[in-house]
PyMOL CGO cylinders between C-alpha atoms (Angstrom):
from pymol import cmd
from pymol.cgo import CYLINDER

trace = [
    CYLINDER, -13.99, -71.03, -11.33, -17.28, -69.19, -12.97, 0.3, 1, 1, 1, 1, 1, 1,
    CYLINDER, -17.28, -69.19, -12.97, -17.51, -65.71, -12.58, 0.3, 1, 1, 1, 1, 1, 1,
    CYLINDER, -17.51, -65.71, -12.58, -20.46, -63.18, -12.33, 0.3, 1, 1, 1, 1, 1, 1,
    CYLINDER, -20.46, -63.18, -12.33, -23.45, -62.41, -11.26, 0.3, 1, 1, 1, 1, 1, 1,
    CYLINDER, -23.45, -62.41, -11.26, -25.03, -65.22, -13.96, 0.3, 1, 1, 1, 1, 1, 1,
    CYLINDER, -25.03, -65.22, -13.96, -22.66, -67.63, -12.30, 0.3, 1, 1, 1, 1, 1, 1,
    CYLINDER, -22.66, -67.63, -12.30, -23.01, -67.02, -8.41, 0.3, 1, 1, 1, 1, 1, 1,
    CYLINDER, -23.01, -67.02, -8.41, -27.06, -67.41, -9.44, 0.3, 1, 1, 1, 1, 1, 1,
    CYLINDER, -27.06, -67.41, -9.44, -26.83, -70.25, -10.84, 0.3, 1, 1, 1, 1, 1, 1,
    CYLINDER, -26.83, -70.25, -10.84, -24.23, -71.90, -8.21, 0.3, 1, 1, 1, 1, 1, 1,
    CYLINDER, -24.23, -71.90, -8.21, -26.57, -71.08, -5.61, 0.3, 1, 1, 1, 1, 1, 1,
    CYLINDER, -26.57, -71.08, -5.61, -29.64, -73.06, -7.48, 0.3, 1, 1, 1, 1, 1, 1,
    CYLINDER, -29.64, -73.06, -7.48, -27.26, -75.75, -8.43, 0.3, 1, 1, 1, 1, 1, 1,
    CYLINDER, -27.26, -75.75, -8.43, -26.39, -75.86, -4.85, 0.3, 1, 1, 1, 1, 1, 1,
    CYLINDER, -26.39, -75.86, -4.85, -29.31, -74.93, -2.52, 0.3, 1, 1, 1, 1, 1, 1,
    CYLINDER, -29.31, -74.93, -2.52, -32.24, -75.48, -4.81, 0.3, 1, 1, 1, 1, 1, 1,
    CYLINDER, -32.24, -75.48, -4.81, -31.51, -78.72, -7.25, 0.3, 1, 1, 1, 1, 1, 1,
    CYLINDER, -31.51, -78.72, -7.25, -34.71, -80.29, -7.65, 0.3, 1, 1, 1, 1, 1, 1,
    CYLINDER, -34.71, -80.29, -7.65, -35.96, -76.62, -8.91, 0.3, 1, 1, 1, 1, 1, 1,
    CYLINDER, -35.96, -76.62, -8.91, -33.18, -76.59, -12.06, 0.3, 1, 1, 1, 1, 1, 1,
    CYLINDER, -33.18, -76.59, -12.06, -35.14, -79.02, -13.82, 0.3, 1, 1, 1, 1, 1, 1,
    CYLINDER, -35.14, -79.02, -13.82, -38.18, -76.56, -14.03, 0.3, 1, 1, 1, 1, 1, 1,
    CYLINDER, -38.18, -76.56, -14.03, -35.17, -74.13, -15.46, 0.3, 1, 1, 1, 1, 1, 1,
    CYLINDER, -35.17, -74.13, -15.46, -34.44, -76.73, -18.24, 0.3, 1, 1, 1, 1, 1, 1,
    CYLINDER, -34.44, -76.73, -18.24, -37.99, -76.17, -19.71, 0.3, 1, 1, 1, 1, 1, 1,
    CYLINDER, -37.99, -76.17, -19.71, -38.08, -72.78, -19.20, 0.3, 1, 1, 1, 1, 1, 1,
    CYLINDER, -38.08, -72.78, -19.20, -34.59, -72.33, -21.39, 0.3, 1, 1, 1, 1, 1, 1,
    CYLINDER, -34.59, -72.33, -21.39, -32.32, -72.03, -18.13, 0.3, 1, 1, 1, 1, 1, 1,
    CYLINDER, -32.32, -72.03, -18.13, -29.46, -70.02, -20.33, 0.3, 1, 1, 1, 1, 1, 1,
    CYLINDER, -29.46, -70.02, -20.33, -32.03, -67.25, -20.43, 0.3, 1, 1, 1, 1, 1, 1,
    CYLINDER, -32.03, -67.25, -20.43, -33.45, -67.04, -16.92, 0.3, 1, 1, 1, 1, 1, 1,
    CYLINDER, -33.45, -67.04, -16.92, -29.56, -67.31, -15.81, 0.3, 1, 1, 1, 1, 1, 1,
    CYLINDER, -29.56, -67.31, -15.81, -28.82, -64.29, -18.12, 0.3, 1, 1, 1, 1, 1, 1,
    CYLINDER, -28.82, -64.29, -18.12, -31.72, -62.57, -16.68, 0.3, 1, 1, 1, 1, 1, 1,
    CYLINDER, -31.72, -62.57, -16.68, -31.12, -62.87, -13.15, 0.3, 1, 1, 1, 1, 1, 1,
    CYLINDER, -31.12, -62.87, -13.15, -27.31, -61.43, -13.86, 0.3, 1, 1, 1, 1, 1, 1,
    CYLINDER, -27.31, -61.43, -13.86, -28.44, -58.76, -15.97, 0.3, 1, 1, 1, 1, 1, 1,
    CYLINDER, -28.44, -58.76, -15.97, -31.34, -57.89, -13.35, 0.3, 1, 1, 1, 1, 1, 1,
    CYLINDER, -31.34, -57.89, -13.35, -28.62, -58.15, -10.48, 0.3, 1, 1, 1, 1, 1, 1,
    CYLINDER, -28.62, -58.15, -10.48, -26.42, -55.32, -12.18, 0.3, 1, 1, 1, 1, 1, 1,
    CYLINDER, -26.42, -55.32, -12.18, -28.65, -53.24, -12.71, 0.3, 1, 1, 1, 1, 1, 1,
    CYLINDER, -28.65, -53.24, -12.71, -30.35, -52.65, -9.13, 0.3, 1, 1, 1, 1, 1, 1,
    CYLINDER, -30.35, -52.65, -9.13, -26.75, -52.38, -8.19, 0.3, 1, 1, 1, 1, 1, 1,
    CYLINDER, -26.75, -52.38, -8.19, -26.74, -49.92, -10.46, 0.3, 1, 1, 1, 1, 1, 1,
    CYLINDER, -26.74, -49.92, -10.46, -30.81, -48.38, -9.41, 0.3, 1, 1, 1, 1, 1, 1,
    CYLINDER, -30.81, -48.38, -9.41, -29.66, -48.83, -5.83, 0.3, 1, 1, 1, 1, 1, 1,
    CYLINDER, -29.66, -48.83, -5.83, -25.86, -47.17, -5.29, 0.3, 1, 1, 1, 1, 1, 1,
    CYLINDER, -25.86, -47.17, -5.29, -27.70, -43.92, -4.54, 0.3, 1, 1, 1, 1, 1, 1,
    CYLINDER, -27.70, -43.92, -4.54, -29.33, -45.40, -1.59, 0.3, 1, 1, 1, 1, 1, 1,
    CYLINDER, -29.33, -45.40, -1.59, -26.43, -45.92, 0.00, 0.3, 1, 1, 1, 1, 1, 1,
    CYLINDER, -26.43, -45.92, 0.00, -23.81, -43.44, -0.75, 0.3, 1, 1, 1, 1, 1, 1,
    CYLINDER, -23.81, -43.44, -0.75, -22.84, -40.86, 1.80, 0.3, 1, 1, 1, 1, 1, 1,
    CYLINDER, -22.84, -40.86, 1.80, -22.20, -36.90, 1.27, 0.3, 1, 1, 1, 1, 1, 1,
    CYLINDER, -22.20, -36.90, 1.27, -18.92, -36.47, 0.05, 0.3, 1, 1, 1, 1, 1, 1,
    CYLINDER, -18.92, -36.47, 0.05, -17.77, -33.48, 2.02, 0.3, 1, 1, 1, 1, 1, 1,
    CYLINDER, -17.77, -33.48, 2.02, -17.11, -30.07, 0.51, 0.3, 1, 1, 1, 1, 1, 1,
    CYLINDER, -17.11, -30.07, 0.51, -13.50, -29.51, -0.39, 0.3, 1, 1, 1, 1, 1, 1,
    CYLINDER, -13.50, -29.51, -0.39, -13.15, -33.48, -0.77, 0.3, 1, 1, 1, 1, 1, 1,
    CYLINDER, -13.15, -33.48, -0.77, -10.76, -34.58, -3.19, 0.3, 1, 1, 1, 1, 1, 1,
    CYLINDER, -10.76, -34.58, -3.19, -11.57, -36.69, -6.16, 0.3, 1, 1, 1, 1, 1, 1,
    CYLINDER, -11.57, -36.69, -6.16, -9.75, -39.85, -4.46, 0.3, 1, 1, 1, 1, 1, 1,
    CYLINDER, -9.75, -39.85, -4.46, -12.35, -39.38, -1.69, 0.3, 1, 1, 1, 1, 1, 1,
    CYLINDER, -12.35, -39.38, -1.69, -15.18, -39.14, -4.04, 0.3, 1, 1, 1, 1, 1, 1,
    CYLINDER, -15.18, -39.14, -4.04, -14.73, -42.22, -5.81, 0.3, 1, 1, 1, 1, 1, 1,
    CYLINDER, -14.73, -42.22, -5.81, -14.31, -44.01, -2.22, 0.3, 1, 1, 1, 1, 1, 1,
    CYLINDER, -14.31, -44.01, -2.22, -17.71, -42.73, -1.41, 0.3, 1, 1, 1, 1, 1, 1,
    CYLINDER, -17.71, -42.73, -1.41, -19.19, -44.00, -4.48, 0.3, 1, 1, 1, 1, 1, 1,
    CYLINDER, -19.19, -44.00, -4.48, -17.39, -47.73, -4.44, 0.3, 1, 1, 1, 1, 1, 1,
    CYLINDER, -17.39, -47.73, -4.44, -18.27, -48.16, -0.77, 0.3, 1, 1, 1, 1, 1, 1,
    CYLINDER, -18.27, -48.16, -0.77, -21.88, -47.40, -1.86, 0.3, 1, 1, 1, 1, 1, 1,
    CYLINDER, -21.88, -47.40, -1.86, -21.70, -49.41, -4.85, 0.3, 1, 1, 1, 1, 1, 1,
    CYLINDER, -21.70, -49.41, -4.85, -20.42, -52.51, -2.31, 0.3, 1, 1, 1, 1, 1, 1,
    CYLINDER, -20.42, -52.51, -2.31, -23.67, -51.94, 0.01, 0.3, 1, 1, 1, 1, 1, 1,
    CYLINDER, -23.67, -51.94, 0.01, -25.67, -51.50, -2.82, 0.3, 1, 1, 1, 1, 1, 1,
    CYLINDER, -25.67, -51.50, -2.82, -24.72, -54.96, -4.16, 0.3, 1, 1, 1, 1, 1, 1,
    CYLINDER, -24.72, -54.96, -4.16, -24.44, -56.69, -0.69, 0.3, 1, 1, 1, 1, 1, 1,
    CYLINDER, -24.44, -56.69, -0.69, -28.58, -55.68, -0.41, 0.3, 1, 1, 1, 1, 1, 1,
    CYLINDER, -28.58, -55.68, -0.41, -29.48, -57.06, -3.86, 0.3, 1, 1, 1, 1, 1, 1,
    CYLINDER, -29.48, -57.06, -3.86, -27.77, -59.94, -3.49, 0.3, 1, 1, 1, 1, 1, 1,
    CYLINDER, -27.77, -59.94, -3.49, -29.73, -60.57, -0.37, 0.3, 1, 1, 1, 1, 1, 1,
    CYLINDER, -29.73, -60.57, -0.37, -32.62, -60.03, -1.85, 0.3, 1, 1, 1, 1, 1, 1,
    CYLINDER, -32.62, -60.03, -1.85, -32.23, -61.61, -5.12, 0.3, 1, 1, 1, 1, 1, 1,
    CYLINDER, -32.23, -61.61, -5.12, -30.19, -64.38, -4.22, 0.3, 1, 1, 1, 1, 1, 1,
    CYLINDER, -30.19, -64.38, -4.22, -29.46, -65.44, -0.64, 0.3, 1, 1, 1, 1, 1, 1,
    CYLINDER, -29.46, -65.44, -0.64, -32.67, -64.70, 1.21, 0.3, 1, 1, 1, 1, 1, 1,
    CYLINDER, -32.67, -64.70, 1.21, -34.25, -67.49, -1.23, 0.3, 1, 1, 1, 1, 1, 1,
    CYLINDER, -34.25, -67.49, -1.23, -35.09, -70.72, 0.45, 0.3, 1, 1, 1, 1, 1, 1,
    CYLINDER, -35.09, -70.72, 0.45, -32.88, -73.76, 0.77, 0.3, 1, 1, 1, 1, 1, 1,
    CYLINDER, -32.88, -73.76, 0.77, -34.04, -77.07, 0.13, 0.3, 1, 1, 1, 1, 1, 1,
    CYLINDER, -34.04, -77.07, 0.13, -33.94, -79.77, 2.98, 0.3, 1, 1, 1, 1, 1, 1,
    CYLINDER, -33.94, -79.77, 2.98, -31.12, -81.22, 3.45, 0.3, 1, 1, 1, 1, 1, 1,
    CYLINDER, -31.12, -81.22, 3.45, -28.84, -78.58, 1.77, 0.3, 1, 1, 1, 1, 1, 1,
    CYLINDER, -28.84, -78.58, 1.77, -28.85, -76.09, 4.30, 0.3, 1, 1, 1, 1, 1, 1,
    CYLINDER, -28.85, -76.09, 4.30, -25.35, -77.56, 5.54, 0.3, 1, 1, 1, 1, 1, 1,
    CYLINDER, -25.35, -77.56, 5.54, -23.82, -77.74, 1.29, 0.3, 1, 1, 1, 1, 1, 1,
    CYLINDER, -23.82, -77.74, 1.29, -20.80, -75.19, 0.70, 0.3, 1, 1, 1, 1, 1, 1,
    CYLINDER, -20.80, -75.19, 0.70, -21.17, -73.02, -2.70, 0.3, 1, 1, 1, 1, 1, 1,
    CYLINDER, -21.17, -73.02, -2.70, -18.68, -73.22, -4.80, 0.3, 1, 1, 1, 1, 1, 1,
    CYLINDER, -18.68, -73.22, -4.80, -16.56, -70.14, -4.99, 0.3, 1, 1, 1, 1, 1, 1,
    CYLINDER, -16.56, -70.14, -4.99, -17.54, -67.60, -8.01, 0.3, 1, 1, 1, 1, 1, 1,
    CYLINDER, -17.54, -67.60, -8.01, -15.93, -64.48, -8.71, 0.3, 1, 1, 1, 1, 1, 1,
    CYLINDER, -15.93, -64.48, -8.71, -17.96, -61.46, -8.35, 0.3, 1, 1, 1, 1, 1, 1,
    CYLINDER, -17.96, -61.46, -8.35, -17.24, -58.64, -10.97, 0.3, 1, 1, 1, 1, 1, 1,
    CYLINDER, -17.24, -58.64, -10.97, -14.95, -55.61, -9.30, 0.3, 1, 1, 1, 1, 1, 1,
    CYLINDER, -14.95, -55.61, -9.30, -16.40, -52.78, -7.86, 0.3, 1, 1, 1, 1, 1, 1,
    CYLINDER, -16.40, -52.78, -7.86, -15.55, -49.80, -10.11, 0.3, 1, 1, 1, 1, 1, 1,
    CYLINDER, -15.55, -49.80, -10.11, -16.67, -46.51, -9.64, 0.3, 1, 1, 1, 1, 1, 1,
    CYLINDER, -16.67, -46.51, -9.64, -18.74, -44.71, -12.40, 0.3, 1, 1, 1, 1, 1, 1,
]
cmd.load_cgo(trace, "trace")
């Protein structure tokens, strides 16, 4: 099983949008892959503030970092959507099951 943002893109092309890789091909695919990861972590990154709650005065650290991973999780559920899953499916893939990729862990920071 792949892992990362690089390989949940490039699952979803392989899976929902095949006659598109081809186009990828010329364009040096590795690099457009890379891209889209790199791009992907770092709205996570632009975004996390969006979404992250007041931490309470008096809060304890353990409560901080909740806030900010809970953030960081919304954060990444909306770019994803964005960036990856709100992109059209070809016809007659709209019913295909991605395979499973491994999404790097949420860590606070």
């Amino acid at each position: 099983m792949e892992s990362g943002y690089k390989a949940l893109v490039k699952a979803f092309w392989q899976t929902y949008r095949p006659t598109a890789l081809p186009s990828w091909r010329r364009r040096r695919r590795g690099d457009v892959l890379r891209a889209d990861g790199a791009e992907i972590e770092e709205q996570i990154a632009e975004r996390r503030d969006e979404f992250r709650e007041e931490t309470p005065p008096g809060a304890d650290f353990r409560d901080a970092m909740a806030s900010i991973n809970m953030a960081t999780m919304r954060s990444r559920e909306a770019v994803l959507h964005e960036l990856v899953y709100s992109l059209a499916k070809e016809p007659g893939t709209e019913d295909a099951e991605m395979p499973r990729v491994s999404l790097p862990k949420i860590a606070a920071g």
